[in-house]
VMD Tcl script that draws the C-alpha trace (Angstrom):
set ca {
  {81.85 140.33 105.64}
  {78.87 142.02 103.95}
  {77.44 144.66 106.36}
  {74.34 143.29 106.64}
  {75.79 139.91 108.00}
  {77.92 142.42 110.33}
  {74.49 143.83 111.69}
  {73.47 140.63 112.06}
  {76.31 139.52 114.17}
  {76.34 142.93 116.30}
  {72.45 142.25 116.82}
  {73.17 138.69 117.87}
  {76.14 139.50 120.28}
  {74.24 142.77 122.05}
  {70.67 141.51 122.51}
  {69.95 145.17 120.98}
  {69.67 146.51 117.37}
  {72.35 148.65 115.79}
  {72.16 152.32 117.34}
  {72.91 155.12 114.86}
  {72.31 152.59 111.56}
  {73.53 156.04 110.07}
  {77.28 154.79 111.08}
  {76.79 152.10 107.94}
  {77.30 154.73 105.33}
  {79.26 156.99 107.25}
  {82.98 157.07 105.08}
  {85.67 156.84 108.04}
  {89.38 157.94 106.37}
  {91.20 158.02 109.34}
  {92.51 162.01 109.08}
  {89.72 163.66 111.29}
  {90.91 165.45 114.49}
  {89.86 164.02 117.78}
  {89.92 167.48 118.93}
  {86.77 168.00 116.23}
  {84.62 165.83 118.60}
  {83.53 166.14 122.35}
  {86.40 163.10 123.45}
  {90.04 162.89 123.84}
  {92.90 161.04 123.97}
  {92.30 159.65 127.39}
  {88.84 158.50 126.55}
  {90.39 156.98 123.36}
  {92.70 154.97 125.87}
  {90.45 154.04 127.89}
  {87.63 152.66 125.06}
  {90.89 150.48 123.98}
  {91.45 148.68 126.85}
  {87.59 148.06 127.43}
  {87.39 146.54 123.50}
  {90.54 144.91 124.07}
  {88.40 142.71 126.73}
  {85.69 142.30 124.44}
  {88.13 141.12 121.65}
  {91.36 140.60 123.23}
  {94.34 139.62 120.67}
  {95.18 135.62 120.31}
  {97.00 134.38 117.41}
  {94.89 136.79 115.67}
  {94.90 140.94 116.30}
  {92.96 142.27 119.02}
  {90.91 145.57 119.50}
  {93.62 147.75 120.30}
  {95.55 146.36 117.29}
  {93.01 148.23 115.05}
  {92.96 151.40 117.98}
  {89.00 150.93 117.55}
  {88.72 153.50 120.10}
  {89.41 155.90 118.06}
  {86.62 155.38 115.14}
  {84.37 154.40 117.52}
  {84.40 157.73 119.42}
  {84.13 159.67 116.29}
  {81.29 157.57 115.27}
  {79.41 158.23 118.51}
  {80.16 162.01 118.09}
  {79.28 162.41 114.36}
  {76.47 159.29 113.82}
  {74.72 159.34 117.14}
  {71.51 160.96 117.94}
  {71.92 163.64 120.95}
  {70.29 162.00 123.79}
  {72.13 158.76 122.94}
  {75.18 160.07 122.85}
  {75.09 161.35 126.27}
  {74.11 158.01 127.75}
  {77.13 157.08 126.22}
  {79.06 159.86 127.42}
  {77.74 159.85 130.45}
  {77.97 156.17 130.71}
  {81.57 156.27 129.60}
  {82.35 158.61 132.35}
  {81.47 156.63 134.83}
  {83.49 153.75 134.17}
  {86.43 155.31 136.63}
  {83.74 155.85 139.67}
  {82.62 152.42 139.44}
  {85.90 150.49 139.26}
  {87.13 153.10 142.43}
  {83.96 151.48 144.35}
  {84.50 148.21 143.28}
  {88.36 147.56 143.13}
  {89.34 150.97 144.09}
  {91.16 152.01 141.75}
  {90.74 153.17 138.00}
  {89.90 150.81 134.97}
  {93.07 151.38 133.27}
  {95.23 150.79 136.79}
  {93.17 146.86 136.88}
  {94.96 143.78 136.19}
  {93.50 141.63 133.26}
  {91.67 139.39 135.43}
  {89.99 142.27 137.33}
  {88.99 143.97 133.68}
  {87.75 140.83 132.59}
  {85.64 140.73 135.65}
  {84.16 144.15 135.78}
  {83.90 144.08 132.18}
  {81.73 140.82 132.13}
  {79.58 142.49 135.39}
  {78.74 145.96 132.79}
  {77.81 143.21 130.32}
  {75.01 141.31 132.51}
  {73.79 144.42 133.78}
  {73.68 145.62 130.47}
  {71.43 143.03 129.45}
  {69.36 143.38 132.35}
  {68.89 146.94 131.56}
  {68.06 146.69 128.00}
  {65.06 144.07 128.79}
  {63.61 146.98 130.63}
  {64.63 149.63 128.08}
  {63.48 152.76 129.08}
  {62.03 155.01 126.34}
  {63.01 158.21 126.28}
  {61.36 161.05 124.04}
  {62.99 163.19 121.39}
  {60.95 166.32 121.07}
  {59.17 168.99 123.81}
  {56.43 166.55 124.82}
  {56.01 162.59 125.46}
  {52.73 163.43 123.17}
  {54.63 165.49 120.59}
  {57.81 163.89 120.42}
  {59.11 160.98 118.12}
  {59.79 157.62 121.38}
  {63.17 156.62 121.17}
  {64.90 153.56 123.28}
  {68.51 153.89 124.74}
  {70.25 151.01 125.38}
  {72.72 150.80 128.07}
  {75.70 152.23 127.63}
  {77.77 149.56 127.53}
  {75.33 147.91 124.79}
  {76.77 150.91 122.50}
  {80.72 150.34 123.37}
  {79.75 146.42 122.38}
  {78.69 147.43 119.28}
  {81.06 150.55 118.12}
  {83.51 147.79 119.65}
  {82.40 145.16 117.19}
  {81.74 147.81 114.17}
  {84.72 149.23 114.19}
  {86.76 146.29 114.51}
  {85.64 144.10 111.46}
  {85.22 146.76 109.35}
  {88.76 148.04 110.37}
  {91.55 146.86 108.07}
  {93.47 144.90 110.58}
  {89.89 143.54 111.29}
  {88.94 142.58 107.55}
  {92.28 141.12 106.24}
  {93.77 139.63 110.00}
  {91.32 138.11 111.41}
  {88.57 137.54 108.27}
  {89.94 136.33 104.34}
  {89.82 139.36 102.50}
  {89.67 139.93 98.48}
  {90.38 143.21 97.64}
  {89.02 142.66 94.13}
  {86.64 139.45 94.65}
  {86.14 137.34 91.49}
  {83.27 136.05 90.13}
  {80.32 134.45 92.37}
  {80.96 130.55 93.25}
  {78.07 129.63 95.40}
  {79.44 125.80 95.91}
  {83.00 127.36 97.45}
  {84.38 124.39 99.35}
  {84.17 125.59 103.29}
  {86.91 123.84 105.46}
  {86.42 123.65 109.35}
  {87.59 126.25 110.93}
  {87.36 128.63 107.61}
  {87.72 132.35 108.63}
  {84.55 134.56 107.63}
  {85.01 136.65 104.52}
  {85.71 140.33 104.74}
  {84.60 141.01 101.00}
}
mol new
graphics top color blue
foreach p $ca { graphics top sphere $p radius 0.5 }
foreach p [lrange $ca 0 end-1] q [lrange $ca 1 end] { graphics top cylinder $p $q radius 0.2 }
display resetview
């Protein structure tokens, strides 16, 4: 899937353009330290199970299948303006305190009809939010500083979610066709129903 088809999708699927577009050249090898960022390995966990709701595993591999968590969180850390990525923080943090008042009890501690429930709820208030996206401003003053829209913080796991899955490998050769070396262009390629995407 070319990345600009990827945006595309992430766009369509969030209501909200890509935050920290930076992410799309930013060259993830897999050997950087959690400890290098502000998250660990319980906030790793727990961004799992949330993107295993949001793409749970079928007869094809599932978020946690490609431990998205893990990219994502470095990609919030490293790619992610400051103010943005404390509403995620911030946001991510309160996950726990609002499955205690609703089911009382912590996200990871919820059956998978409960997650799918809360997880749908962050998802319509989510897109309640972001149609009245407040604007925040980076600099000293709202008249010297550069306006800047935060979506809500579940907006931004949706989209690390989605990011780092299809551009994962288990994403790109599981669940899309994938060519490692592509031949030449054929743009009359016969397209069955039910053809994956490409990956490539």
């Amino acid at each position: 899937m070319e990345r600009r088809n990827l945006l595309k999708m992430i766009m369509a699927a969030t209501g909200v353009a890509m935050v920290g577009s930076n992410a799309f050249a930013y060259e993830f090898k897999g050997q950087v330290p959690l400890s290098a960022t502000v998250f660990s390995a319980e906030d790793v966990m727990l961004f799992n199970e949330i993107a295993e709701v949001i793409i749970p595993r079928t007869d094809t591999p599932g978020a946690k299948d490609a431990n998205v968590g893990l990219m994502a969180l470095i990609l919030a850390n490293d790619c992610y303006a400051p103010t943005v990525r404390e509403a995620f923080i911030k946001g991510l943090q309160s996950i726990n305190t609002l499955c205690q008042a609703r089911f009382q009890k912590s996200y990871l501690l919820l059956n998978k009809e409960q997650k799918n429930l809360f997880v749908t709820q962050l998802d319509t208030d989510a897109k309640t939010a972001n149609q009245k996206m407040q604007i925040h401003y980076v600099g000293s003053t709202p008249s010297g500083g550069n306006a800047e829209k935060i979506p809500h913080f579940f907006t931004l796991i949706k989209q690390l979610t989605l990011f780092s899955f299809f551009t994962s490998e288990v994403g790109a050769t599981k669940v899309l066709r994938y060519e490692a070396v592509p031949g030449k262009y054929n743009g009359e390629l016969d397209y069955k129903k039910g053809d994956r995407a490409w990956a490539t």
